[in-house]
N, CA, C and O atoms as CSV, one atom per row, in Angstrom:
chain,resi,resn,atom,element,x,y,z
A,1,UNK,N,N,-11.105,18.467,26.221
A,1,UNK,CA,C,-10.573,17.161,25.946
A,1,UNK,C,C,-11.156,16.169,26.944
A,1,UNK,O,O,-11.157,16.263,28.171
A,2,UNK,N,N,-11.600,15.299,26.258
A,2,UNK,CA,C,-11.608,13.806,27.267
A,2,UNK,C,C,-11.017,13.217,27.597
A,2,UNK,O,O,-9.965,13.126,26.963
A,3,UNK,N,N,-11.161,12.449,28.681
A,3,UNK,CA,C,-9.933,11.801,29.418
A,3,UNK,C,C,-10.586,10.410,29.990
A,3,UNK,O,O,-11.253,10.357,31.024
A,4,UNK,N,N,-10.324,9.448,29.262
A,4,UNK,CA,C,-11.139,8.595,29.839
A,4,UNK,C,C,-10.378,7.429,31.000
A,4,UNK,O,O,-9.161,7.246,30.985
A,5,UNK,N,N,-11.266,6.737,31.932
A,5,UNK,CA,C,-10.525,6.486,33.630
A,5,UNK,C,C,-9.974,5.146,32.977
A,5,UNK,O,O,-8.819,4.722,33.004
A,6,UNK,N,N,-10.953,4.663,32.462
A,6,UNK,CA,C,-10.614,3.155,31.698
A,6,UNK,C,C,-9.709,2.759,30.839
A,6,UNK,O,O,-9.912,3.271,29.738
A,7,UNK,N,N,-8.499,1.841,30.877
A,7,UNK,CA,C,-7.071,2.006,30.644
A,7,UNK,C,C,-7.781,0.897,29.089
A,7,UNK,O,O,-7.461,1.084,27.915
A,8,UNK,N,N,-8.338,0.280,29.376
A,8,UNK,CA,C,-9.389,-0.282,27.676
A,8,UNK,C,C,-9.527,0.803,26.606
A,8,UNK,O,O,-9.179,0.680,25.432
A,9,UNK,N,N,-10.076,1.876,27.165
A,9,UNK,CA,C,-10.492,2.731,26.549
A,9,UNK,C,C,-9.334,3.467,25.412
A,9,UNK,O,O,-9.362,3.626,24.192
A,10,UNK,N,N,-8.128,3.883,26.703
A,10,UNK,CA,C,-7.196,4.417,25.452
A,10,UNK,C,C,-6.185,3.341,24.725
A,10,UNK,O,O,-5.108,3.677,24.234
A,11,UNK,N,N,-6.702,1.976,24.731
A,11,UNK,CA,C,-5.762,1.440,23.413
A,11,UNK,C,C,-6.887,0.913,22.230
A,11,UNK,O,O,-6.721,0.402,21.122
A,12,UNK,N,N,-8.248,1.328,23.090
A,12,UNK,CA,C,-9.232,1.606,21.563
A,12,UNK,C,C,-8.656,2.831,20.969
A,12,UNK,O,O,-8.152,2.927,19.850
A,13,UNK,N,N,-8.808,3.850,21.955
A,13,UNK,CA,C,-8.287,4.933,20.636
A,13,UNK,C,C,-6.786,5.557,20.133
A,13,UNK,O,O,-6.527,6.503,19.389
A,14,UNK,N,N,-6.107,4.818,20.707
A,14,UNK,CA,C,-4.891,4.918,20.303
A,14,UNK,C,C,-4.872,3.835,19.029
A,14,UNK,O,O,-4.199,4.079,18.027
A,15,UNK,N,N,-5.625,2.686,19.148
A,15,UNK,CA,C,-5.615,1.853,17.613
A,15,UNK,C,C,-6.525,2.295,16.403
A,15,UNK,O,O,-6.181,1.982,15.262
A,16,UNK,N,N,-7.534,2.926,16.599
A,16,UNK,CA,C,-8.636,3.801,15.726
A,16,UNK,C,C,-7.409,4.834,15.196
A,16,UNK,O,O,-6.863,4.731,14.097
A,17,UNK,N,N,-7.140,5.708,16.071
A,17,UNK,CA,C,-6.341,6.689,15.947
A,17,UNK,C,C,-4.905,6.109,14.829
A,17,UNK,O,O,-4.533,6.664,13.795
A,18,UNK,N,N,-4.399,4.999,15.389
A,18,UNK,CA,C,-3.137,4.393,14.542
A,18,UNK,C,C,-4.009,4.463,12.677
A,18,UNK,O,O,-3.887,5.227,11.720
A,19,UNK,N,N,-4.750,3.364,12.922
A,19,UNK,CA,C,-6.003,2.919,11.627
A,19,UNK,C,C,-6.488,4.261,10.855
A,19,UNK,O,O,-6.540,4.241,9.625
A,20,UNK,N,N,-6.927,5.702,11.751
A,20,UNK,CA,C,-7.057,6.512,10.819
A,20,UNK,C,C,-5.387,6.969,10.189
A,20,UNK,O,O,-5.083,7.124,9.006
A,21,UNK,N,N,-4.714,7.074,11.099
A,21,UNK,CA,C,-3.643,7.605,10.051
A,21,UNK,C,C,-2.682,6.416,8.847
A,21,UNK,O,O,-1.786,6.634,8.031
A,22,UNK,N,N,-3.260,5.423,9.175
A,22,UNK,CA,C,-2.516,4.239,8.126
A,22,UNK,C,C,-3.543,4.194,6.784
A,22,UNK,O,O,-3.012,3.895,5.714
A,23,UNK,N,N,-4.790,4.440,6.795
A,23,UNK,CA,C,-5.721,4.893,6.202
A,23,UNK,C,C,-5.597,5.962,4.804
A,23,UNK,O,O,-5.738,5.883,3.583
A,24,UNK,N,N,-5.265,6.923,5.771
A,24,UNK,CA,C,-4.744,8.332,5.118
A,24,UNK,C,C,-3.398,7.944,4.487
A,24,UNK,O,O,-3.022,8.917,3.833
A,25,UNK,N,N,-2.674,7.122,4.418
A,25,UNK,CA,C,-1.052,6.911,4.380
A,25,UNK,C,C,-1.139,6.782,2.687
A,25,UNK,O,O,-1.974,6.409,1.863
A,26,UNK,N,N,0.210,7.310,2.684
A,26,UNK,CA,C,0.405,7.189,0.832
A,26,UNK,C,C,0.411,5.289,0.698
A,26,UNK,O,O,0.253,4.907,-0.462
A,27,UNK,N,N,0.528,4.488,1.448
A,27,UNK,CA,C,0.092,3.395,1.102
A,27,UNK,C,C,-1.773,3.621,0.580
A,27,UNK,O,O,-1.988,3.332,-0.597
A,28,UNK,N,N,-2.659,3.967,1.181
A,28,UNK,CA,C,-3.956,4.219,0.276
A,28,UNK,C,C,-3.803,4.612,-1.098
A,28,UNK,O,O,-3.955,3.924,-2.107
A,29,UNK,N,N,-3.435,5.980,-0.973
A,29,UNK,CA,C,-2.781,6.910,-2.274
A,29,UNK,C,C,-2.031,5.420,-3.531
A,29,UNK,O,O,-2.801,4.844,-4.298
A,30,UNK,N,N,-1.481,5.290,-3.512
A,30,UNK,CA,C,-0.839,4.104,-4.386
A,30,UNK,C,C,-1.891,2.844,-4.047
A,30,UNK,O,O,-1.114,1.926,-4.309
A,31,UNK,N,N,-2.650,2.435,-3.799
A,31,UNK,CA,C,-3.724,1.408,-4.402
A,31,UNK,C,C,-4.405,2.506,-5.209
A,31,UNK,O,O,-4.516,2.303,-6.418
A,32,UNK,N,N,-4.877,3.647,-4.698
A,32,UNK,CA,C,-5.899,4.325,-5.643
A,32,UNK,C,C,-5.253,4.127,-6.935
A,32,UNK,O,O,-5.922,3.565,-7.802
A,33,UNK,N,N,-3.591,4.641,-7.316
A,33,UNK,CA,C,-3.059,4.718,-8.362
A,33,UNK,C,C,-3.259,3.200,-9.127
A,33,UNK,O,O,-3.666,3.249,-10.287
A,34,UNK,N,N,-3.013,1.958,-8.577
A,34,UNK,CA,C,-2.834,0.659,-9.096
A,34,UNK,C,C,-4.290,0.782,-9.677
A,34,UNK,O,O,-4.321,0.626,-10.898
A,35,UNK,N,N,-5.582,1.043,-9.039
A,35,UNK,CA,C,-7.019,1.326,-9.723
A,35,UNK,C,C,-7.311,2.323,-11.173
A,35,UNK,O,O,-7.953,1.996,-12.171
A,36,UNK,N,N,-6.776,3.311,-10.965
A,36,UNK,CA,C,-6.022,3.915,-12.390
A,36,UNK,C,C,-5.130,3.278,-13.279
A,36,UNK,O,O,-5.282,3.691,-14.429
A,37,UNK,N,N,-4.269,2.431,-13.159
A,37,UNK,CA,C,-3.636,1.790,-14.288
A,37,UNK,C,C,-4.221,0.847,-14.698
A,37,UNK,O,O,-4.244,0.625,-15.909
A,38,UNK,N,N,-4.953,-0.092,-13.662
A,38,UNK,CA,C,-6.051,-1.008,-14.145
A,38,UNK,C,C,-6.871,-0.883,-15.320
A,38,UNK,O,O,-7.089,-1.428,-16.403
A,39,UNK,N,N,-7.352,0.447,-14.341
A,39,UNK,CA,C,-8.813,0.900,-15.079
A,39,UNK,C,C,-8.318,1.580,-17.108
A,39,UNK,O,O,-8.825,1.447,-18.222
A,40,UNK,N,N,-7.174,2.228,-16.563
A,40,UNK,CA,C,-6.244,1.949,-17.608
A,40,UNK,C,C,-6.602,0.918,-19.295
A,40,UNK,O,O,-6.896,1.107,-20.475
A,41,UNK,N,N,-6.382,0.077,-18.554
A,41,UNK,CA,C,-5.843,-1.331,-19.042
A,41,UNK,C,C,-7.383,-1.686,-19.992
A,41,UNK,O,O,-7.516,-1.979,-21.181
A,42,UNK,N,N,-8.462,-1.504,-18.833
A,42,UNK,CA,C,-9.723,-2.062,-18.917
A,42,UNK,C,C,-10.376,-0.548,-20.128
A,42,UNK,O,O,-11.416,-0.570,-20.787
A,43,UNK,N,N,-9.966,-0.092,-20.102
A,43,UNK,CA,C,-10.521,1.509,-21.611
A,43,UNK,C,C,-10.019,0.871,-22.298
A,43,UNK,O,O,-10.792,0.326,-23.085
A,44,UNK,N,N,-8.632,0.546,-22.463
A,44,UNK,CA,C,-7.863,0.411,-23.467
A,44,UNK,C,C,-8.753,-0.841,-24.553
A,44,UNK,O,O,-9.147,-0.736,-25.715
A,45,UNK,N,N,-8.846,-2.273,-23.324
A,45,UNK,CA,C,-9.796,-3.056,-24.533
A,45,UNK,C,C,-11.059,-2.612,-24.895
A,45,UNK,O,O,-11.558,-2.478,-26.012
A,46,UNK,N,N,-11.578,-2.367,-23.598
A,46,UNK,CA,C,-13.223,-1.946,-24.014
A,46,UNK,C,C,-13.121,-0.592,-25.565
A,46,UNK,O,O,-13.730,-0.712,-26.628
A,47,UNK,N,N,-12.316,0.399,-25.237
A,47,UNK,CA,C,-12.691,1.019,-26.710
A,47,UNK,C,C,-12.013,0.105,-27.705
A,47,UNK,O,O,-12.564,-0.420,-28.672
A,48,UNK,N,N,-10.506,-0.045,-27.277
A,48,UNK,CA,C,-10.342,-0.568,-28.905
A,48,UNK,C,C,-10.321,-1.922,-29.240
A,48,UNK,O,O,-10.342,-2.181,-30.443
A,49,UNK,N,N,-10.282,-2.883,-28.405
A,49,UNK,CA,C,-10.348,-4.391,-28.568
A,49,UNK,C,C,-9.212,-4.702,-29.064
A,49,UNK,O,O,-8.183,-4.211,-28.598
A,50,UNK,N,N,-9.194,-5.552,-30.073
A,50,UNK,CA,C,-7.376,-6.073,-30.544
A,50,UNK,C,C,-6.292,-5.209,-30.640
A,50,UNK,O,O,-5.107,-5.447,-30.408
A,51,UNK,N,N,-7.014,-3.808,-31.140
A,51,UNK,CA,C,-6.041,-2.679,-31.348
A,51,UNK,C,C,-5.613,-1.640,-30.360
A,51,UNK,O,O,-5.157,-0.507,-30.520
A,52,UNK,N,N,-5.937,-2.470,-29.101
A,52,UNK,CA,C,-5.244,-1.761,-27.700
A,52,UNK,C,C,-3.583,-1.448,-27.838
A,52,UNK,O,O,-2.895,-2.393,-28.225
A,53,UNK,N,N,-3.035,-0.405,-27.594
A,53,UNK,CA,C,-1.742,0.130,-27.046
A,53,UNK,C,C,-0.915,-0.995,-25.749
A,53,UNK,O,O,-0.527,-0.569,-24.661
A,54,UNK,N,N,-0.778,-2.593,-26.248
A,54,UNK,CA,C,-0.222,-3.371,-25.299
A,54,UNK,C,C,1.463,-3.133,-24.847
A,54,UNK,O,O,2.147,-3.466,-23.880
A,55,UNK,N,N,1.652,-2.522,-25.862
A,55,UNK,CA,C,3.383,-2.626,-25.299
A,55,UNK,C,C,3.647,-1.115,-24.761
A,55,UNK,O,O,4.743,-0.844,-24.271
A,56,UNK,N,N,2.185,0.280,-24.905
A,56,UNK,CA,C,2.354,1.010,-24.369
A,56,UNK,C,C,2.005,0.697,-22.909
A,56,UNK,O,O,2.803,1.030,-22.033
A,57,UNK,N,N,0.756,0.020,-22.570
A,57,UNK,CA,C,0.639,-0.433,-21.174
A,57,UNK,C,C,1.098,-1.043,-20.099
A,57,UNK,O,O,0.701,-1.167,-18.940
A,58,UNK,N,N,2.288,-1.509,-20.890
A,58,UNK,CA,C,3.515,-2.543,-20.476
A,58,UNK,C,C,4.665,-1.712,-20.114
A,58,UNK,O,O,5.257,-1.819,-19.040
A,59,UNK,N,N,4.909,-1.035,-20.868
A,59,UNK,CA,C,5.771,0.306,-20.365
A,59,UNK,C,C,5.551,0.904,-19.672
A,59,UNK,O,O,6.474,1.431,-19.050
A,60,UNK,N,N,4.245,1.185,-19.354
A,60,UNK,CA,C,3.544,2.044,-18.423
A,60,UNK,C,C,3.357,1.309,-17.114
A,60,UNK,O,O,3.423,2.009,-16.104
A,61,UNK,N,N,3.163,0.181,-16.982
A,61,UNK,CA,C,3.328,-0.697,-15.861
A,61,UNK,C,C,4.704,-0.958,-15.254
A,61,UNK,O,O,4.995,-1.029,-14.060
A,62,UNK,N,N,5.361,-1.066,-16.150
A,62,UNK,CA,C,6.783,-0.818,-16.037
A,62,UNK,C,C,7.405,0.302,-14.665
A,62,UNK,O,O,7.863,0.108,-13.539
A,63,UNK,N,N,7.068,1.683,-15.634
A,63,UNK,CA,C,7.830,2.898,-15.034
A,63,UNK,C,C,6.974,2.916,-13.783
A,63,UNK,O,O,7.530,3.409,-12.802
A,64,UNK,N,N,5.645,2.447,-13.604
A,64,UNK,CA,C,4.936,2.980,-12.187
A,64,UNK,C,C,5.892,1.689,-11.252
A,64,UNK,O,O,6.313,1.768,-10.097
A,65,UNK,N,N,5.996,0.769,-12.045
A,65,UNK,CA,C,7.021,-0.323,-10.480
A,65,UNK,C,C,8.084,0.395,-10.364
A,65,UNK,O,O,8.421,1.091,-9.408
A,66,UNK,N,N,8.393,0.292,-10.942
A,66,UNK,CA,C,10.454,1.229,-10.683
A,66,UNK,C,C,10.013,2.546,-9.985
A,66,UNK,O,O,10.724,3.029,-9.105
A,67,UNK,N,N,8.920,3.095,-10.341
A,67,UNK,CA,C,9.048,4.557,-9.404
A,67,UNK,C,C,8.756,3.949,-8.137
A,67,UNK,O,O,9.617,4.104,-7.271
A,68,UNK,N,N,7.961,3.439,-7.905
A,68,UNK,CA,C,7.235,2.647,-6.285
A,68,UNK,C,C,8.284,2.343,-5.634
A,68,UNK,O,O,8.459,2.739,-4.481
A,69,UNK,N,N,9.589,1.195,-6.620
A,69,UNK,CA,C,10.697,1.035,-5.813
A,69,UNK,C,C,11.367,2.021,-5.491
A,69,UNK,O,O,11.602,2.105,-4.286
A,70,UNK,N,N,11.807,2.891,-6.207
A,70,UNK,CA,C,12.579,4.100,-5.762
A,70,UNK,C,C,11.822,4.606,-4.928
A,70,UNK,O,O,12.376,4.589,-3.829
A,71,UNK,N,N,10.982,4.983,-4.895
A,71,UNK,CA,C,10.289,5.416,-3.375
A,71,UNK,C,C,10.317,4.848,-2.418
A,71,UNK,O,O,10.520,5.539,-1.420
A,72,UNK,N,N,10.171,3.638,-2.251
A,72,UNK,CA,C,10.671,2.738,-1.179
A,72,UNK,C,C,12.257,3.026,-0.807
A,72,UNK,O,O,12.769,3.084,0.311
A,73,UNK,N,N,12.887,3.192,-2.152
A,73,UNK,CA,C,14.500,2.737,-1.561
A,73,UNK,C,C,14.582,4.412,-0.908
A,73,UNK,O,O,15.216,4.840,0.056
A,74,UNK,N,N,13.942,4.900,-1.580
A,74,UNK,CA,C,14.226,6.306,-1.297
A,74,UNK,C,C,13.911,6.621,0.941
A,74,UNK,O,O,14.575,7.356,1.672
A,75,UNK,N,N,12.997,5.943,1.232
A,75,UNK,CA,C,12.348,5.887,2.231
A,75,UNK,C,C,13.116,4.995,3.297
A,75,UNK,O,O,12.930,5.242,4.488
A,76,UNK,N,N,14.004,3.929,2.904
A,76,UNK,CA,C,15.186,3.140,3.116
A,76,UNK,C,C,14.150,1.881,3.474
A,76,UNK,O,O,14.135,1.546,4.659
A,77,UNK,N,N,13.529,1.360,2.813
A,77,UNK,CA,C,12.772,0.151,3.133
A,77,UNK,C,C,12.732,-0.693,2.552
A,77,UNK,O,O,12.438,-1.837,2.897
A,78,UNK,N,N,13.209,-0.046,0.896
A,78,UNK,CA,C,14.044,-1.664,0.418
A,78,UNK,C,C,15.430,-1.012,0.208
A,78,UNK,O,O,15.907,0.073,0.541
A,79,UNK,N,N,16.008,-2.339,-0.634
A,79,UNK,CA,C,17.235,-2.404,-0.975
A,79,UNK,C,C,17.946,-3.161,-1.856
A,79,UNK,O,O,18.016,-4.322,-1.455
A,80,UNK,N,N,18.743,-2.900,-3.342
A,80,UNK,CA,C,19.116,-3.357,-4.457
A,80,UNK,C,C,19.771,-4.633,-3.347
A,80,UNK,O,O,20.399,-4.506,-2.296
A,81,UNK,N,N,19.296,-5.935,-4.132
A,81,UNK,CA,C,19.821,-7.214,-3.657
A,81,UNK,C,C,20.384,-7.910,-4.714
A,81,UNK,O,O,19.936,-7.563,-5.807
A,82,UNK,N,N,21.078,-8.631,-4.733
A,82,UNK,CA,C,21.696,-9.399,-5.838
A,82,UNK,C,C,20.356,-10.092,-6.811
A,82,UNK,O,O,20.086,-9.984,-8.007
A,83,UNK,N,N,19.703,-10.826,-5.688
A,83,UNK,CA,C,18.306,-11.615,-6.385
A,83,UNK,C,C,17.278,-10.054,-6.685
A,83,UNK,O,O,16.163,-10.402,-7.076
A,84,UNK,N,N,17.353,-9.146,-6.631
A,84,UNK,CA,C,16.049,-8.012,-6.828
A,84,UNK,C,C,16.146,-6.975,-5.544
A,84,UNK,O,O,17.103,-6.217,-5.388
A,85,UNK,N,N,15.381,-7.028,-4.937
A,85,UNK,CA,C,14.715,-6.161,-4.449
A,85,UNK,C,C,14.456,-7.063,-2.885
A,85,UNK,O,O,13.771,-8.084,-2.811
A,86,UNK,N,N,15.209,-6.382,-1.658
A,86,UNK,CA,C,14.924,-6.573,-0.503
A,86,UNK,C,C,14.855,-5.700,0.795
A,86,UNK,O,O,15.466,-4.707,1.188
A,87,UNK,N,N,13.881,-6.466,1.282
A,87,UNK,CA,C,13.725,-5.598,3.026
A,87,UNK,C,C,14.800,-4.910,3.788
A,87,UNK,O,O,15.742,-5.478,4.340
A,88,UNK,N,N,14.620,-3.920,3.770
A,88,UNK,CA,C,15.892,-3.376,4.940
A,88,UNK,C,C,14.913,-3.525,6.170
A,88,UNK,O,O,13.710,-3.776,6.099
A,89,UNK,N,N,15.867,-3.267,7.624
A,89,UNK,CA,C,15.464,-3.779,8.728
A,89,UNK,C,C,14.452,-2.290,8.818
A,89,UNK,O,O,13.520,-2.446,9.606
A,90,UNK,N,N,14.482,-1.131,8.259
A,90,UNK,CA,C,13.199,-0.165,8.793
A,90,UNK,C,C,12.210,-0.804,7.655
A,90,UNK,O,O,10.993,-0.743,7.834
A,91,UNK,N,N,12.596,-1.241,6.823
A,91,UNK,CA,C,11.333,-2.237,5.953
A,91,UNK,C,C,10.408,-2.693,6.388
A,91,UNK,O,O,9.221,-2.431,6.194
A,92,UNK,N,N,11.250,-3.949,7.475
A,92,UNK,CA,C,10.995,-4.799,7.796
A,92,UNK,C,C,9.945,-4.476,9.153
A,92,UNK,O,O,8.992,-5.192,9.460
A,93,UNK,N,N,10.309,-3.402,9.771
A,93,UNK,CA,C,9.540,-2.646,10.899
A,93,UNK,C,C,8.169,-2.314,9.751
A,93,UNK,O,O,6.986,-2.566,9.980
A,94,UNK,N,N,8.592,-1.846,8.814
A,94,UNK,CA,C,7.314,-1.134,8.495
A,94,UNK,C,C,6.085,-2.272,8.462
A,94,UNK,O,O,4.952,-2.364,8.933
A,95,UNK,N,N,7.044,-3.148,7.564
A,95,UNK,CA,C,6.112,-4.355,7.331
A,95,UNK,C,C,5.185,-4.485,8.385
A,95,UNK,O,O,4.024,-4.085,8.307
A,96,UNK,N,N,5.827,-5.202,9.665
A,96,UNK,CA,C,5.520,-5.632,11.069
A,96,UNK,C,C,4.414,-5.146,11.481
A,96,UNK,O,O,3.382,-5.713,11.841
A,97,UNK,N,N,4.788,-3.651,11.382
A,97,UNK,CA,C,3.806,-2.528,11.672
A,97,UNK,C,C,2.731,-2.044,11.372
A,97,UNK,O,O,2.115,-1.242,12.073
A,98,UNK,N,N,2.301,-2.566,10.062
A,98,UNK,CA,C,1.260,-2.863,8.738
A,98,UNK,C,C,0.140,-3.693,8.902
A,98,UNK,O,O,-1.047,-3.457,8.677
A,99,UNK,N,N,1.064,-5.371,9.611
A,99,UNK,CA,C,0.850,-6.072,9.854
A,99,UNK,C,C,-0.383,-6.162,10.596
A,99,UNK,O,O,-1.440,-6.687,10.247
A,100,UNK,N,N,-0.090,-5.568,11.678
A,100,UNK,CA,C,-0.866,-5.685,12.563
A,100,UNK,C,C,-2.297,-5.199,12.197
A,100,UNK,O,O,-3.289,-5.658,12.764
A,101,UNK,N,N,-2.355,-4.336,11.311
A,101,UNK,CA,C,-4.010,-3.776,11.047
A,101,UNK,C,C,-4.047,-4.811,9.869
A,101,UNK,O,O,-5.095,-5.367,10.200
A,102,UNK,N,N,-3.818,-5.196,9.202
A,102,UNK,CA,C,-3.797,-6.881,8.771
A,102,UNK,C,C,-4.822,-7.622,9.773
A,102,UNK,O,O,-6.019,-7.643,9.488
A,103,UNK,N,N,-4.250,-8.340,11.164
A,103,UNK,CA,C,-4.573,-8.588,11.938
A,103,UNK,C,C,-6.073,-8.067,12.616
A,103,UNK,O,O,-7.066,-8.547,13.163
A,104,UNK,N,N,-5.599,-6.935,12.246
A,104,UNK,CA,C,-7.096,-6.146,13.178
A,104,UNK,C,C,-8.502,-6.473,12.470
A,104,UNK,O,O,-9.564,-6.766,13.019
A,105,UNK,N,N,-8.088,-6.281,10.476
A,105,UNK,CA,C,-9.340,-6.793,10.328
A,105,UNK,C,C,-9.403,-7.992,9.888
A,105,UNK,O,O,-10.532,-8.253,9.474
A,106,UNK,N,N,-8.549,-8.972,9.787
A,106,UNK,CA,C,-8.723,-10.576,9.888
A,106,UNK,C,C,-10.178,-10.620,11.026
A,106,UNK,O,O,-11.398,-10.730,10.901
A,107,UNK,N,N,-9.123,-10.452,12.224
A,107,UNK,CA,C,-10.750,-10.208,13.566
A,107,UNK,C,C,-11.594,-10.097,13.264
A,107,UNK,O,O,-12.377,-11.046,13.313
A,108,UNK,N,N,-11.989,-8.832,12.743
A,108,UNK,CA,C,-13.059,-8.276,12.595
A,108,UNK,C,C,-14.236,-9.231,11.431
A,108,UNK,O,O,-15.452,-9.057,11.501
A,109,UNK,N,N,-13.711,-10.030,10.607
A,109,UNK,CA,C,-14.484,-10.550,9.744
A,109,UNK,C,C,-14.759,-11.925,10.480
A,109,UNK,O,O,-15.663,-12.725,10.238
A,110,UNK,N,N,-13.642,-12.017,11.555
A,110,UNK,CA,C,-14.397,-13.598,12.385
A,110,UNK,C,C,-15.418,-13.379,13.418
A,110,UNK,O,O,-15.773,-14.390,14.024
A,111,UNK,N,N,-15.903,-12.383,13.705
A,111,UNK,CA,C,-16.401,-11.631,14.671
A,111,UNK,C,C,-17.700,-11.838,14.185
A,111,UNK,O,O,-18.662,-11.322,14.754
C-alpha cells in the first residue's frame, strides 16, 4: 500500500475514490434504464410510424416512475406529500451529497 506524505494528495483520492463509487451507483444503473425506454420509444416510431403502441408506452413510462419512487421511498428519501412527492431529510443529504460531483465537473469543463 501507498501512503502518500502530502495531505493534497489524499483528498484527491478520497474524491476519485468517492466519484468511482457514485459512478458504479444504481443512480448510473437507472439512467442506463431511462436509455432503454427511450430507445424504446424511438423502435417503436422508426418500425411502425403512426401505428406505434402510444398508450402502451405511456403505461410503460408510467410503471418505471412509480417503481423509481417506491425505491426511493423504499430507501427513505422521498416521501408521500400532500402536493406529490417530497425530500425527506436523508433525501435531502443524498441530494447534497450528489451535489457536489455536480460541482466537481461544472470545474472541470471551466478548466
Amino acid at each position: 500500500m501507498i501512503f502518500f506524505e502530502h495531505k493534497g494528495w489524499n483528498s484527491w483520492v478520497a474524491a476519485i475514490s468517492l466519484h468511482g463509487i457514485y459512478s458504479l451507483s444504481f443512480l448510473e444503473l437507472w439512467a442506463l434504464s431511462d436509455g432503454g425506454y427511450s430507445l424504446r420509444i424511438l423502435d417503436q416510431i422508426d418500425l411502425l410510424g403512426d401505428r406505434a403502441d402510444f398508450v402502451f408506452l405511456k403505461a410503460l413510462g408510467s410503471s418505471k416512475k412509480k417503481f423509481r419512487l417506491e425505491s426511493l421511498k423504499r430507501l427513505g428519501w422521498v416521501a408521500v406529500d400532500p402536493k406529490g412527492w417530497a425530500l425527506t431529510a436523508r433525501g435531502r443529504a443524498a441530494a447534497d451529497f450528489l451535489s457536489f460531483f455536480v460541482a466537481i465537473s461544472r470545474q472541470k469543463r471551466k478548466n
